[in-house]
C-alpha positions as CSV (number, residue, x, y, z in Angstrom):
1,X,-18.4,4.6,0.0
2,X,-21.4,6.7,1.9
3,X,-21.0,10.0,1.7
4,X,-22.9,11.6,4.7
5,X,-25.2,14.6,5.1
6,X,-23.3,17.6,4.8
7,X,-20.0,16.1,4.3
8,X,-17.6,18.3,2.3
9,X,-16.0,17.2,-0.3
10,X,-13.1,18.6,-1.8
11,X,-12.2,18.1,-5.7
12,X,-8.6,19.0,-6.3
13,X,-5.8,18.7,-9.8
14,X,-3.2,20.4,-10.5
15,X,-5.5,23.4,-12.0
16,X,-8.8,23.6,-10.1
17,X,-10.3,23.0,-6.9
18,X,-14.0,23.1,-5.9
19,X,-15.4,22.5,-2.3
20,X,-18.4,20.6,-2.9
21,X,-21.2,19.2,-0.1
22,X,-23.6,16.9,0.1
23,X,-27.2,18.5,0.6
24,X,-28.8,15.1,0.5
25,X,-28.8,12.2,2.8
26,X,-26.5,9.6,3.2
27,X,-28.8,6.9,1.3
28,X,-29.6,9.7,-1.2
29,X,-26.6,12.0,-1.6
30,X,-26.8,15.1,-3.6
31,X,-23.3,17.2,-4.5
32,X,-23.9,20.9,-4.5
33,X,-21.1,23.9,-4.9
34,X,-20.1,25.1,-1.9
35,X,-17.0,27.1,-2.4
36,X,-14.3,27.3,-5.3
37,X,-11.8,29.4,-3.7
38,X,-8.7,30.8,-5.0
39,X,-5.5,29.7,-3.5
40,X,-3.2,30.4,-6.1
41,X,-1.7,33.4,-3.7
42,X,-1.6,31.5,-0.4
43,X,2.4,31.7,0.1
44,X,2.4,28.0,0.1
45,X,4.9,25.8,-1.2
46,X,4.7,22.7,-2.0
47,X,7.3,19.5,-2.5
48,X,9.9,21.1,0.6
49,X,13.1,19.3,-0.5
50,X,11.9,18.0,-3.8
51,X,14.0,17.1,-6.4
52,X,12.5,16.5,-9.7
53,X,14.5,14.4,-11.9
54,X,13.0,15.8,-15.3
55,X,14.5,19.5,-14.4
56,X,13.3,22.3,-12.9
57,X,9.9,21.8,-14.3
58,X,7.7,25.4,-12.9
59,X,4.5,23.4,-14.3
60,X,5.1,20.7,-11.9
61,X,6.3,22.9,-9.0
62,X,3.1,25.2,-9.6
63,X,1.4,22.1,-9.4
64,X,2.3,20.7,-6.2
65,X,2.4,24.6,-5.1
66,X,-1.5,24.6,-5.5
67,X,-1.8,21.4,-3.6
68,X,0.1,23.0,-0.6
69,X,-2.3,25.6,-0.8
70,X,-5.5,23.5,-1.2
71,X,-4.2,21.5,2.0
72,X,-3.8,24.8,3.8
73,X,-7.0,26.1,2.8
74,X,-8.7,23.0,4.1
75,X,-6.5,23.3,7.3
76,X,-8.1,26.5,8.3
77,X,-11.3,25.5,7.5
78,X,-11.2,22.6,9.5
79,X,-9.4,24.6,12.6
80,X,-12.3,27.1,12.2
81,X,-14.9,24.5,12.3
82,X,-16.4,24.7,9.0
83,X,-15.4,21.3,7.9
84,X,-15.7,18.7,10.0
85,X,-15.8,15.5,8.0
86,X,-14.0,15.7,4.7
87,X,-13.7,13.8,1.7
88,X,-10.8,14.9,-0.5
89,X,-11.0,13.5,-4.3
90,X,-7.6,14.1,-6.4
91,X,-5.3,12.6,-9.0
92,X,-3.0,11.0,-6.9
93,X,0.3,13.5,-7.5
94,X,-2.0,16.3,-6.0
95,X,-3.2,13.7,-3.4
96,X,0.2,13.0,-2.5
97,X,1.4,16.8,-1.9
98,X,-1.8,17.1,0.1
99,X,-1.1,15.1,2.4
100,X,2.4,16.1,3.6
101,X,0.5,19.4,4.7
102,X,-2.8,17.8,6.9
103,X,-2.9,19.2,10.1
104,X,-3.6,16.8,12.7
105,X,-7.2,18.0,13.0
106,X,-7.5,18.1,9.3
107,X,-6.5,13.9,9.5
108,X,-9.1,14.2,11.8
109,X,-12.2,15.3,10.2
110,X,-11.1,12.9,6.8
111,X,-13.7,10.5,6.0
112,X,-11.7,9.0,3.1
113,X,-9.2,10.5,0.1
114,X,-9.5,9.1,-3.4
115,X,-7.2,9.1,-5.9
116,X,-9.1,9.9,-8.8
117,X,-8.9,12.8,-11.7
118,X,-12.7,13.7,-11.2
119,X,-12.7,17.5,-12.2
120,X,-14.8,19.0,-15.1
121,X,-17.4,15.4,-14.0
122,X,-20.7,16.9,-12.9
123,X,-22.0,16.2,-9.6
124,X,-24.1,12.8,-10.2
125,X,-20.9,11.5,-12.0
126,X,-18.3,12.1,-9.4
127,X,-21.0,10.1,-6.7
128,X,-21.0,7.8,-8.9
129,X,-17.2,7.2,-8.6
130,X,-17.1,8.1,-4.9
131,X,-20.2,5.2,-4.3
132,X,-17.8,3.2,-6.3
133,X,-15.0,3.5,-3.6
């Protein structure tokens, strides 16, 4: 996959998330730190109705929690116009809570999700697995 200029990219698991962007070109991409921002206190909730067979498990519901939040985070962002094309790179249960919380505009300025645990990489590693797409 191309990654173009000054496309966000957001790296999400269950523990971190980092807002990255590409300061190169599309033919010559370069990731650099844009934002890690905190949303550990955003109110959001994540899996509305779930019901997780292995228990009440608060690691997992923390978990999709912070993926509520990342989604929301990106939501503004995108409604505020400081994303407008958007890669999102998770391990696919974050991925998958994500997504029940796009906005419309947020589907919108998505250039492509992949479902890959690509957190703690450095940024020529994780192009490497986003060229790889």
């Amino acid at each position: 996959m191309k990654l173009p200029a000054q496309a966000h990219v957001a790296i999400a698991d269950g523990t971190r998330f980092l807002l990255m962007r590409n300061t190169g070109t599309a033919t010559e991409p370069a990731l650099e730190l844009a934002a890690e921002p905190d949303v550990s206190e955003t109110g959001e909730s994540g899996a509305v109705g779930h019901n997780d067979p292995r228990g009440d498990d608060y690691r997992t519901q923390e978990k999709l929690d912070r993926a509520a939040g990342i989604a929301g985070w990106l939501n503004g962002q995108v409604l505020e116009h400081r994303i407008e094309q958007l890669l999102i790179v998770a391990d696919p249960d974050t991925l998958g809570e994500m997504r029940k919380h796009y906005r419309k505009e947020t589907e919108g300025a998505l250039i492509g999700e992949l479902d890959k645990q690509v957190t703690g990489m450095p940024g020529p590693e994780i192009l490497r697995v986003i060229e790889a797409a």
